[in-house]
N, C-alpha and C positions, 0 to 999 in steps of 0.2 A: 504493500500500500504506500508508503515511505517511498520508496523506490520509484514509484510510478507518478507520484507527485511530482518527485525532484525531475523527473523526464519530460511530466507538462510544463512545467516551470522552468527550463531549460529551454524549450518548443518553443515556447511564447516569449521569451528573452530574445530570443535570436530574431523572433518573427516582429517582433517591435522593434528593434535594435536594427531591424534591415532597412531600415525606411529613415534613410538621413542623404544632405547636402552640406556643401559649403554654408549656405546661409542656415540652415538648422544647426549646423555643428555651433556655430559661435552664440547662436539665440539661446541655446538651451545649455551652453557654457554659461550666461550672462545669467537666466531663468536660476540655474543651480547655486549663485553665487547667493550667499545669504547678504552681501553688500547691496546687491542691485534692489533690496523690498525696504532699503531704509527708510525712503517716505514715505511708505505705505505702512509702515510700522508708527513713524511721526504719524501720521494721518488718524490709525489706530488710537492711539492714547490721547493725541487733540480730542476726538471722538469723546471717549470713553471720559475723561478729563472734565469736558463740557454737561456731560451726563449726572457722574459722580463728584465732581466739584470738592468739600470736605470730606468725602469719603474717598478722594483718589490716592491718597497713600494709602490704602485697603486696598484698592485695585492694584495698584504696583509692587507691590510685597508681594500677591498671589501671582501675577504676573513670574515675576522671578522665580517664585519656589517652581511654577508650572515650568519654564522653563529648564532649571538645572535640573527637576525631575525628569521630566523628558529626556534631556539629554543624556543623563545618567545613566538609565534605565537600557535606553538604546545600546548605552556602552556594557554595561551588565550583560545583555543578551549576547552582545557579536563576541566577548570572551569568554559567554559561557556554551554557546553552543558552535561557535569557531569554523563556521561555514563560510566558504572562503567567496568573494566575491567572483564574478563572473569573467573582469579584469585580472583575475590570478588566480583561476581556475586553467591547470596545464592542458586539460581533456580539451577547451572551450576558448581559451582567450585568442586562440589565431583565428576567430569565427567573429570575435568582436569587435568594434567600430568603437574605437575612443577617441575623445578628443583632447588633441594637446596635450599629449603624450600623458592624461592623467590616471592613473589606475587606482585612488585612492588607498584607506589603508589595508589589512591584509581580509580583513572578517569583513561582512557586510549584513549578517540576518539578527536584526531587522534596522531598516532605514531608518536614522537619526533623521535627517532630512523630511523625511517624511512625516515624521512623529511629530517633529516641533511644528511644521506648517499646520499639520490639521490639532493639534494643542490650539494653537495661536485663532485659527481659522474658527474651531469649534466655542473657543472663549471669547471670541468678538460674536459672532451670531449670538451666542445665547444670552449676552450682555448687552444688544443690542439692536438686535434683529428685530424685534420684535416691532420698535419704531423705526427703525429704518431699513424696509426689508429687502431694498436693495444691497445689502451687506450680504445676505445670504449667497449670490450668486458670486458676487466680486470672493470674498471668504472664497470660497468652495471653488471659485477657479484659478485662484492663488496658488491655495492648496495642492489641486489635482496635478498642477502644472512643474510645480517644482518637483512632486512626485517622480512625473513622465520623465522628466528633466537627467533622472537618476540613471532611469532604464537606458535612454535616448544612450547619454553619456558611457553606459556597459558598466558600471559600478554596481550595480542592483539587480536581483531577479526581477521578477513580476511580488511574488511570494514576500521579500524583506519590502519592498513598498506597503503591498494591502497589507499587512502584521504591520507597519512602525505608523499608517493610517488610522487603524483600529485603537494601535497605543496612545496615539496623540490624542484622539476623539474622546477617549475615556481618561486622560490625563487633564485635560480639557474642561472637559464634564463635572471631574471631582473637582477642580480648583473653583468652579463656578458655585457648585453646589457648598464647598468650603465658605467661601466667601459671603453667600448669603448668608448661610446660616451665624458667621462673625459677621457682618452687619445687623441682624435683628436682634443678635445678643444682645445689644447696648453695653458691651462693656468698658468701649472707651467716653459712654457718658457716664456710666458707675465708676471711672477714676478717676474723670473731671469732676465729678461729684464730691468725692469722695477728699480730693486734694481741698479743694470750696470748704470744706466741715471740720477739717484738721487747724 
């Protein structure tokens, strides 16, 4: 079963991976580069800032932890199940399309890349969506893109993408669902309080 997985997911590595040009090779260089979403990132917390106003140092603390969580996690998984990327896979890499001579580092399951996007992607919708639900598609094709961006590139199965997707989504998810429930605590009014009485 194991066996027959790693065969589709190898299949479909190659069959995404076949479909690139010059101008796709640098766009999806550019897409992957975690520099290239820095205003989109500014854009995010103007956003979310505007929203939350005295509570935005609550959103930026959960922000971080979500963050280092994710990326952690991702690193957790690639040392501990050590499944080598498809750029340094000896069976596979002469079949791979990479750009700029980059093969990342040695493990790749599950997409760090992947994780934070849909973390980040997943805790702007649910923070926000709601009243602006054009975030949902911009989010979501953010996300999807830098995903692709992995495969395109030969660093990533199909497989370390959808697994570091599903991590981000649910890392995401708790950080949001953390955060409300610390905002309705009122606990930083019971120590503004609390300092007032002293």
């Amino acid at each position: 079963m194991i066996d027959a997985l790693k065969e589709l997911d190898t299949r479909f590595l190659l069959f995404l991976n076949s479909f690139h040009n010059s101008f796709f090779d640098q766009l999806m260089w550019l897409v992957s580069d975690k520099f290239t979403w820095v205003p989109l990132y500014i854009w995010f917390i103007w956003l979310l800032y505007k929203k939350y106003k005295s509570k935005f140092w609550m959103v930026l603390v959960m922000i971080t932890l979500m963050i280092v969580l994710s990326d952690q996690m991702a690193n957790l998984f690639k040392n501990g199940f050590m499944r080598l990327r498809p750029s340094n896979e000896p069976a596979i890499r002469h079949l791979i399309h990479i750009v700029n001579g980059y093969t990342g580092g040695p493990y790749g399951f599950y997409s760090g890349h992947a994780a934070n996007a849909f973390a980040v992607a997943t805790f702007v919708i649910l923070m926000l969506g709601k009243e602006m639900k054009y975030l949902v598609w911009i989010c979501l094709s953010y996300a999807t893109l830098v995903s692709y961006s992995r495969i395109y590139l030969g660093v990533h199965y199909p497989l370390d993408v959808l697994t570091g997707a599903i991590a981000g989504i649910l890392t995401g998810g708790l950080m949001v669902w953390g955060l409300e429930k610390w905002m309705k605590s009122g606990m930083l009014q019971k120590a503004v309080t609390r300092i007032e009485n002293e």
